[in-house]
C-alpha positions as CSV (number, residue, x, y, z in Angstrom):
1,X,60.0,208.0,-101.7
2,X,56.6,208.0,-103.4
3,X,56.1,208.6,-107.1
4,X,52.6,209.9,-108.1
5,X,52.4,210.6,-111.8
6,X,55.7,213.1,-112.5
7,X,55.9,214.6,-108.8
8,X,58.5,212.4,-106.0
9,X,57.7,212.8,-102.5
10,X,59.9,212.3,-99.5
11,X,57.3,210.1,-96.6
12,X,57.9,209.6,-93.2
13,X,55.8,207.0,-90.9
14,X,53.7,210.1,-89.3
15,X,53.4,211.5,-93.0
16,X,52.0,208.0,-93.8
17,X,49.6,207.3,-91.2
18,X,48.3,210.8,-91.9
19,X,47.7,210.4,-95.5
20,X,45.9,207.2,-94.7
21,X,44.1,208.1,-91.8
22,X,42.9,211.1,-94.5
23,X,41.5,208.7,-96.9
24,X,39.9,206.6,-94.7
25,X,37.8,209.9,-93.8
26,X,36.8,209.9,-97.3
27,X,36.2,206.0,-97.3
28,X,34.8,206.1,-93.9
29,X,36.8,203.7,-92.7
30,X,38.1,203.8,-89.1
31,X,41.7,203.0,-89.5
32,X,42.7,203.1,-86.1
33,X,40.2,200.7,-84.7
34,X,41.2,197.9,-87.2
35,X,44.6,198.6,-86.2
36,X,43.3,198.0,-82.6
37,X,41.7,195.4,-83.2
38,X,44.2,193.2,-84.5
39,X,46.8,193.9,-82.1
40,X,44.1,193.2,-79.5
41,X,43.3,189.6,-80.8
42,X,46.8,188.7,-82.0
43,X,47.8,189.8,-78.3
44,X,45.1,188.0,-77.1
45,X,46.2,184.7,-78.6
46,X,50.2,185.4,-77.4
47,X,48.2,185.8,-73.5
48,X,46.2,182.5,-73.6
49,X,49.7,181.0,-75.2
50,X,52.1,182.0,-72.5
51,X,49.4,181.5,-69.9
52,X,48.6,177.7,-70.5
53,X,52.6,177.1,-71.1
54,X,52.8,178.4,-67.7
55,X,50.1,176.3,-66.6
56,X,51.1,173.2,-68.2
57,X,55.1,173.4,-67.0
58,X,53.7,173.0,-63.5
59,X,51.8,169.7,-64.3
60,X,53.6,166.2,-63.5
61,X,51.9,162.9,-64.0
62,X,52.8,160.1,-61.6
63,X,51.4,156.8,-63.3
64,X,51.2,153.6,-61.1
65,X,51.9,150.2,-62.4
66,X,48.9,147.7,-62.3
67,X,50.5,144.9,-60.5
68,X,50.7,145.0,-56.6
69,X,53.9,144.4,-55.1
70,X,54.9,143.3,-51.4
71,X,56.0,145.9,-48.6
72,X,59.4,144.2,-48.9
73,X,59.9,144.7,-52.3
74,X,58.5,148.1,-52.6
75,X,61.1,148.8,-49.7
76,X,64.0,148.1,-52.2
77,X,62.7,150.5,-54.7
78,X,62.9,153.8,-54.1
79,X,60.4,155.2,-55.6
80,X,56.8,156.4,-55.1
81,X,54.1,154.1,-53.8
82,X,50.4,154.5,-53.3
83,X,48.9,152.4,-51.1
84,X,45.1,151.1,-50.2
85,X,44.0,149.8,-47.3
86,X,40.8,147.3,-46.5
87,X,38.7,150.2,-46.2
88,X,39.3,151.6,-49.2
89,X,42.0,154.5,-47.8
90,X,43.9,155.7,-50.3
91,X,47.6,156.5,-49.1
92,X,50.6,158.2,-51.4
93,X,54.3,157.7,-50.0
94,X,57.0,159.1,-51.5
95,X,58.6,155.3,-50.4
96,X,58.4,152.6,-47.9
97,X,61.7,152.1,-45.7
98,X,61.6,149.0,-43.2
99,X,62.6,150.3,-39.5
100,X,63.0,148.6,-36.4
101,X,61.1,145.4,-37.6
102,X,58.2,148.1,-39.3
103,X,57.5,149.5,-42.2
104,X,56.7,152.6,-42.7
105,X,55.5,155.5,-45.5
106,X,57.1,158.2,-45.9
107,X,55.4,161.7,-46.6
108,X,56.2,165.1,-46.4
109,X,54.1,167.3,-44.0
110,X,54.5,170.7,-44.3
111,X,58.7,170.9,-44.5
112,X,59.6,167.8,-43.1
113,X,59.5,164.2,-44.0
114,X,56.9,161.9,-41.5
115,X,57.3,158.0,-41.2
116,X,53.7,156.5,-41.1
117,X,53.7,153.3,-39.8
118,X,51.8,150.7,-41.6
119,X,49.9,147.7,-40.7
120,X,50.8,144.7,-43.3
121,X,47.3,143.0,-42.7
122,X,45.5,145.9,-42.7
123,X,46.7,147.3,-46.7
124,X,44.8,145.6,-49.9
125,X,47.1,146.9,-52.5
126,X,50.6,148.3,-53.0
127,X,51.2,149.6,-56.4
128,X,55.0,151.4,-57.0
129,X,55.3,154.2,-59.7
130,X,56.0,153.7,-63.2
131,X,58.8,156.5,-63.7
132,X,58.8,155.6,-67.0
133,X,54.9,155.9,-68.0
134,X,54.9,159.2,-65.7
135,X,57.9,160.8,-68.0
136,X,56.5,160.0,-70.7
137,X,52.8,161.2,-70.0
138,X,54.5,164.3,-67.9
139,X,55.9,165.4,-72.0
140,X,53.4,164.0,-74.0
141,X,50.3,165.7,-72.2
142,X,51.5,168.8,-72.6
143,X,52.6,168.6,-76.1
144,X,49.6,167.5,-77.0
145,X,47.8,170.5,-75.1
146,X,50.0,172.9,-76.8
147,X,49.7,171.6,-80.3
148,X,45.8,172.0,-79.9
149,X,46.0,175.3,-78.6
150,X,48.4,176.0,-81.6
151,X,45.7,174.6,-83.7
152,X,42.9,176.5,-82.7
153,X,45.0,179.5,-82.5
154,X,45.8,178.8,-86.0
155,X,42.0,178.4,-87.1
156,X,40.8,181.3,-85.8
157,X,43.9,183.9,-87.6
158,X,42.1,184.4,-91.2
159,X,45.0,184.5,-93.7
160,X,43.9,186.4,-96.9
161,X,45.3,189.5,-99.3
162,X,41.9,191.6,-98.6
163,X,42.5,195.0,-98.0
164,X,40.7,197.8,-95.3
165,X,37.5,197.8,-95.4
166,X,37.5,193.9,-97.2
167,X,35.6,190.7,-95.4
């Protein structure tokens, strides 16, 4: 219900949008494209959102600790280990296991696991994962991502009282 001076009127939504997109005739404001408009960027901000949650949920961190370790003890954890040889090779196992008098790295190729076997004399560092550094950096990176994006999602909203037709 409406009251205009001594007269009630019943209003619907249609009647409303109606009535205003009549006065913005007269105003020569175009109602519907401000309307557009503002879904379009507040939907654009809930797209970029969802998209770099998405993103970010298939990001893991795997932090190595800065101390080398032998073959022997990286064999009795079991936990990643990245490897580099004398010539500056680069190898990432997902552990070492000590068979038949050898070690050896294991990776997964394709579906199944493969046993590398490694020369002792010929590797320059072993260095075992920190699983503790890589679950915390694994959260924290992504938090942070997401309360920057918040942030500049945040900046560019404007949050005022203006009416149409205000800037």
């Amino acid at each position: 219900m409406v009251g205009c001076l001594s007269q009630t009127f019943d209003i619907n939504s249609t009647d409303l949008y109606h009535l205003v997109f009549q006065l913005s005739k007269v105003n020569s404001i175009d109602v519907q494209s401000i309307i557009m408009n503002t879904i379009r960027n507040k939907l654009y901000h809930l797209v970029f959102l969802f998209a770099s949650l998405i993103l970010l949920q298939s990001c893991g961190v795997v932090y190595y600790q800065g101390t080398n370790v032998s073959l022997e003890q990286a064999t009795k954890q079991d936990s990643k280990v990245k490897v580099k040889t004398i010539t500056n090779e680069i190898y990432e196992f997902r552990r070492i296991v000590f068979e038949d008098g050898k070690f050896y790295g294991v990776q997964k190729k394709g579906s199944e696991m493969v046993n590398i076997p490694l020369e002792v004399n010929e590797l320059s560092k072993v260095r075992l994962q920190d699983k503790t550094m890589s679950t915390v950096l694994s959260i924290v990176i992504p938090v942070v991502m997401i309360g920057v994006l918040i942030g500049l999602i945040g900046s560019s909203v404007s949050v005022g009282g203006g009416g149409f037709g205000t800037n």
